[in-house]
Each structure stands twice: as C-alpha cells, then as structure tokens.
C-alpha positions in Angstrom: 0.0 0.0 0.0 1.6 3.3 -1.1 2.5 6.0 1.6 0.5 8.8 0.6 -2.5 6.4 1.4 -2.2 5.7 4.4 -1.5 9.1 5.5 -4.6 10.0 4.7 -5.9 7.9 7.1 -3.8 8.7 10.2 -6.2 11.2 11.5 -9.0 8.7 11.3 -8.7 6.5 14.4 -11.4 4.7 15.5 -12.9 6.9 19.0 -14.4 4.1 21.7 -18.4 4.9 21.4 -18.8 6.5 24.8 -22.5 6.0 24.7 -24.9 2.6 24.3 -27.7 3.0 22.4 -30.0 2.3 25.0 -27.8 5.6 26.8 -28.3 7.5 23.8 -32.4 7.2 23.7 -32.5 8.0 27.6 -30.0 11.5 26.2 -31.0 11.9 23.3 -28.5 14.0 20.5 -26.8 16.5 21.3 -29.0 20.0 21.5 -26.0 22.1 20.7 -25.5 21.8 16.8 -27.8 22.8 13.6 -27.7 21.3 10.2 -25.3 23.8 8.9 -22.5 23.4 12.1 -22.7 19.4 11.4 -22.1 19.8 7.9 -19.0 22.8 8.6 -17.9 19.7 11.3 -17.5 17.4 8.9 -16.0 19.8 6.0 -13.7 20.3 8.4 -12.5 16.8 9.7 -12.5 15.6 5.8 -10.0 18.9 5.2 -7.3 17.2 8.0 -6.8 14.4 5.2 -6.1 17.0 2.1 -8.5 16.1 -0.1 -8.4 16.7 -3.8 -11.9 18.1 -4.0 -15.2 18.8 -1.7 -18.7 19.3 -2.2 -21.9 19.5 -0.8 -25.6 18.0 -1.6 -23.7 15.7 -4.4 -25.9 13.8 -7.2 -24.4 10.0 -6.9 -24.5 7.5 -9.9 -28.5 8.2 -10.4 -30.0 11.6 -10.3 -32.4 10.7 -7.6 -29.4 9.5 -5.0 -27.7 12.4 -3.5 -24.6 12.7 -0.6 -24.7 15.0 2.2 -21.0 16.1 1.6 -18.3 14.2 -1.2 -14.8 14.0 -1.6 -11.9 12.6 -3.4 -7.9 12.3 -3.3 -5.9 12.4 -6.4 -2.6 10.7 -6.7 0.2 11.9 -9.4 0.9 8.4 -11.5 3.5 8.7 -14.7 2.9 6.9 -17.9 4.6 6.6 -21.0 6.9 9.5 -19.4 3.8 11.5 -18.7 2.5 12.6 -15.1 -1.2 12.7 -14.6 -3.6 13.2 -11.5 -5.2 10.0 -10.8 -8.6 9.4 -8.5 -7.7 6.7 -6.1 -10.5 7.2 -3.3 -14.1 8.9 -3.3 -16.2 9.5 0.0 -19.7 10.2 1.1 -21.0 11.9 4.2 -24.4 11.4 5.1 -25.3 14.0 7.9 -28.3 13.2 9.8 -30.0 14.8 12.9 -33.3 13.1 13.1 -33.1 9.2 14.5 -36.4 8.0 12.9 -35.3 8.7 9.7 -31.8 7.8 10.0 -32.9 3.9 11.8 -35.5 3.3 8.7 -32.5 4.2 6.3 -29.9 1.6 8.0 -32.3 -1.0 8.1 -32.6 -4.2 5.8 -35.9 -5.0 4.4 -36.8 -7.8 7.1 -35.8 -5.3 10.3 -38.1 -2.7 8.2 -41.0 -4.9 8.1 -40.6 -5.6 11.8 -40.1 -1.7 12.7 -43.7 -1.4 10.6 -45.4 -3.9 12.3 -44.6 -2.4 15.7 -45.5 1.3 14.7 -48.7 -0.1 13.3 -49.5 -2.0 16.8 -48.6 1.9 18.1 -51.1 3.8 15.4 -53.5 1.5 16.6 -53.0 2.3 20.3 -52.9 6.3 19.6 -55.9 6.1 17.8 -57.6 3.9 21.0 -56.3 7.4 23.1 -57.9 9.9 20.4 -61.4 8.2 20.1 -61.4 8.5 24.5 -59.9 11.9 24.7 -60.8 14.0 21.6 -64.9 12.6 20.5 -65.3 16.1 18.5 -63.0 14.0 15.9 -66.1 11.2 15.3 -67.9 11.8 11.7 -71.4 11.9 12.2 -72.6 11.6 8.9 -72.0 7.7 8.1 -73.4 5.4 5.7 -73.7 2.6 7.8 -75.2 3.7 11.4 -73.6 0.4 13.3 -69.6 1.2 12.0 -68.0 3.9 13.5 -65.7 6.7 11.9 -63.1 9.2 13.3 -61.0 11.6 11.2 -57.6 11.2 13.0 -55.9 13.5 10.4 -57.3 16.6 12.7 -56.0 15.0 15.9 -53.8 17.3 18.1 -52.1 14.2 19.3 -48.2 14.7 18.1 -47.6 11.2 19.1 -50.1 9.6 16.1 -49.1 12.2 13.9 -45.4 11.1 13.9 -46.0 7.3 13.8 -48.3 8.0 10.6 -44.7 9.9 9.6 -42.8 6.7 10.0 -45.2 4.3 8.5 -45.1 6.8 5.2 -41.5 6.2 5.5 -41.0 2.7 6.6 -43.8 1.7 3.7 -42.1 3.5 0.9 -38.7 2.3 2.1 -39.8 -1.2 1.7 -41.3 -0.7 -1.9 -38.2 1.6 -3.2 -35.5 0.2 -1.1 -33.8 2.2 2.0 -31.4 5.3 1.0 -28.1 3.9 2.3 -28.6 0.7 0.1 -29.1 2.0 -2.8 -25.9 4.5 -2.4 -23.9 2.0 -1.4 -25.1 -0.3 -4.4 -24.2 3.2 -7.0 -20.7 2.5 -6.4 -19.7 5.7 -7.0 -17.8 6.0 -3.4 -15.0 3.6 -2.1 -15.8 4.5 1.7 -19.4 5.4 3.0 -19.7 7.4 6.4 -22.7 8.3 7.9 -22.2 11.4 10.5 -24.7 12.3 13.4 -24.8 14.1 16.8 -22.9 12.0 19.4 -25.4 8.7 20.7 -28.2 9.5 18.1 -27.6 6.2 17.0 -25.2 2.9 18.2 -23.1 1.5 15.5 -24.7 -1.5 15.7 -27.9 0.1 14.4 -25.7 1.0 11.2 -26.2 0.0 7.6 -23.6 -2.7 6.4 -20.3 -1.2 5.1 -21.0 2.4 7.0 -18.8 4.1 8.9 -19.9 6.2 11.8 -18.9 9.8 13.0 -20.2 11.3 16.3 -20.2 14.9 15.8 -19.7 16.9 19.5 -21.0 20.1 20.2 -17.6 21.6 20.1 -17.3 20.7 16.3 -14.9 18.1 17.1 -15.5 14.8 15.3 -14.9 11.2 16.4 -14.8 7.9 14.5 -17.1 5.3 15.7 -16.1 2.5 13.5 -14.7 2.5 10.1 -16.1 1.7 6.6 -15.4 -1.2 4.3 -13.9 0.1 1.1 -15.1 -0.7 -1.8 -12.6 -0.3 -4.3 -14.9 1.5 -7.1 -14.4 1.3 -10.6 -12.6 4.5 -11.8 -15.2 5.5 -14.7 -17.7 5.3 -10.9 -15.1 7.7 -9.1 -15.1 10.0 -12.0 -18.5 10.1 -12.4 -18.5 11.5 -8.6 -16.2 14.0 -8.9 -17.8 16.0 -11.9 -20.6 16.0 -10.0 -18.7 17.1 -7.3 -17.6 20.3 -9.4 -20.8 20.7 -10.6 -22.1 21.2 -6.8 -19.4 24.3 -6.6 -20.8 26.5 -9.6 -23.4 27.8 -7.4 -21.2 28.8 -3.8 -18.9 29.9 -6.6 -21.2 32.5 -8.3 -22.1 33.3 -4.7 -18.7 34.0 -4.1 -18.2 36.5 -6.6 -21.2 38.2 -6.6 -22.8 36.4 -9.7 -26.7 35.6 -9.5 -27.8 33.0 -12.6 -31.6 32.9 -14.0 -32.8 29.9 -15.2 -30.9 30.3 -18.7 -28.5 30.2 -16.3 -27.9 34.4 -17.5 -25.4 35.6 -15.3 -26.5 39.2 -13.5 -23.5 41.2 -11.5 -24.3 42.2 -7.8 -22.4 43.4 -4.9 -19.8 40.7 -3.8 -20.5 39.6 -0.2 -18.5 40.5 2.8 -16.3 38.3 4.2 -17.2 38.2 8.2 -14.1 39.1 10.7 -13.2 36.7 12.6 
C-alpha cells in the first residue's frame, strides 16, 4: 500500500463509542448543533486528510441519489513518461439529525418490516387514546349507522401524527428500497460514512459497510467505526467528482457576486463581505 495512502488515514482513528444506544435514547442528540454546524464539522475533519476536491448535496450514480457532503484524493501516477492526477478514493457523508429517519434508512428490508409492524401495533393504540380523549374528531354523517368513523388526520395528538410519519416512511422504504442501500449499491464512493450528533444512534444500528462519526457540540468529530472500502471502478469515481464540481458553480457565483436565472444568464451584484473573525 503506497504511503500517501495511508497518510490519509492517520487522523481517522477509531474513537471508543462512549454512549450505548440504550444511553443514547435516555439523552438523546446533542442540542447544541444545527444542520449547517454538522455539515462545517464534517467539512472540516475531511480537510485534515487533504482532499483533492469537496462538495456539498452531491448527485451519486443516479440523479435521484444524493450525498450530504463528497470528496476525493488524487494521486500523481507517470505513464509513458507523462505525469497525470489519478482518482484513487471517493467518499460520502451522510449528515443526519433526526433518528427516525436515519434507523428506517440503515435497516434491511426484514428489520423494516418488523419496525412497521410495531409502529402499526402503536397507530393502533394512539388512535384507541384519540377516540377516549378528543370525541369532537367522530364523523357523524355515516353510511352505515352500526360502524363507526373518526378523522384522525385533525387529531392534536403529536404522538399519532409522527408514527403516521414513519409508516409513510417505513412503507415507501420497503417498496423503493432504503437510501443507504441503494448508495452503497451506485458505487460511486469507495468509503461510506454516515455522521450524526454524538449517541443518536449505536453503530450496531448501522447499515452494512458504513462508517460512523459522532459529531460533538464543540465541532470536534470522532470515529465510531470504520467503513469497508469498496474499491470503485474509476469511470464510478469520475463520475462522482464531476458531479462534485458541478455542486461548486453555485457557492462559486455566490462568491463573486454572480446571480444566474434559469438560462443560467449571469447578473453582476455586490460581492459579499467576508465576516471578521
């Protein structure tokens, strides 16, 4: 393994997971960061390894598929007395905040189906609570006098309201396939991380072949456990990385004071201040 490989990795030790996940449901994540301070964290720990490129909100192999934050690390390789920059690794960093969301995308399709069938036991119960506590919500005006009928949709109960969330979620996982499969299945990226506030989730809740970062409220980031690499086919890697340059032409017109229409017309305004530190 070449040298300039592995020093890439030095600043990605593996962190011992200071919380269970039984720990981090009694906590919960960390209040401290928003969206934007977990994606800057992980900007951040990615720029410790010198990467050859970054962006953010990255199309993958299909349009539909997107990373939180990509990367890749160029090499200088000589052939036929000619150097050239070569793409030797591509990653992905999923940030993620909410657990829900994040638990129904790890899963494999038989845990999904189990997760469904328990949050179906749970709409049932929640509706039990509506009927006995809100009875304004019972339809009067039914076609058979003997059934009953209740319009839960105008419930006030947050509880219901989120388990309908999941089912939407969980059901629609289980006919398109979970997120986190179908990345890793693109190919595009040789090492998958997903990054989330410290104890939101346990890496054995993970998605095969993950990684998992604990992001702290200081910005610091820790490595849970590594990802496998999948050694991507190069056409794969450079597929990611114009997409990757494509995700800049819009901080870059930013940037420079450069505001594009939808023909993608360019009109000049005032350049933004850079903030003192």
């Amino acid at each position: 393994m070449e040298r300039d490989f592995q020093l890439t990795f030095d600043f990605m030790s593996e962190t011992k997971e200071k919380n269970t996940s039984a720990d981090a449901r009694k906590a919960g994540a960390d209040e401290g960061l928003t969206e934007k301070d977990m994606r800057r964290a992980v900007i951040g720990w990615l720029m410790k390894s010198n990467p050859s490129g970054v962006g953010y909100d990255v199309s993958a192999r299909l349009a539909k598929i997107k990373g939180n934050i990509a990367a890749f690390w160029s090499k200088v390789e000589t052939k036929k007395g000619k150097k050239t920059l070569f793409p030797y690794k591509t990653a992905i960093v999923e940030v993620r905040s909410n657990r829900d969301e994040t638990i129904s995308d790890c899963c494999k399709n038989n845990e999904l189906k189990e997760l469904l069938t328990q949050e179906k036991r749970n709409k049932l119960y929640y509706e039990s609570e509506i009927r006995e506590r809100e009875p304004e919500l019972k339809l009067t005006d039914n076609l058979f006098s003997d059934i009953e009928s209740w319009d839960y949709r105008k419930t006030k109960n947050k509880n219901y309201l989120k388990c309908c969330s999941i089912i939407e979620r969980l059901e629609r996982s289980l006919s398109k396939g979970n997120g986190f499969e179908k990345m890793r299945k693109s190919l595009v990226a040789d090492l998958l991380y997903l990054a989330v506030p410290r104890g939101l989730i346990s890496k054995d809740e993970l998605a095969d072949g993950w990684g998992l970062l604990y992001l702290n409220n200081d910005m610091t980031v820790d490595v849970i456990s590594h990802p496998e690499n999948w050694n991507c086919p190069v056409e794969n890697r450079l597929h990611l990385i114009q997409n990757i340059a494509k995700s800049n032409i819009q901080p870059i017109c930013f940037t420079n004071g450069i505001n594009l229409d939808k023909n993608n017309s360019p009109r000049f305004v005032r350049i933004p201040k850079k903030r003192r530190s």
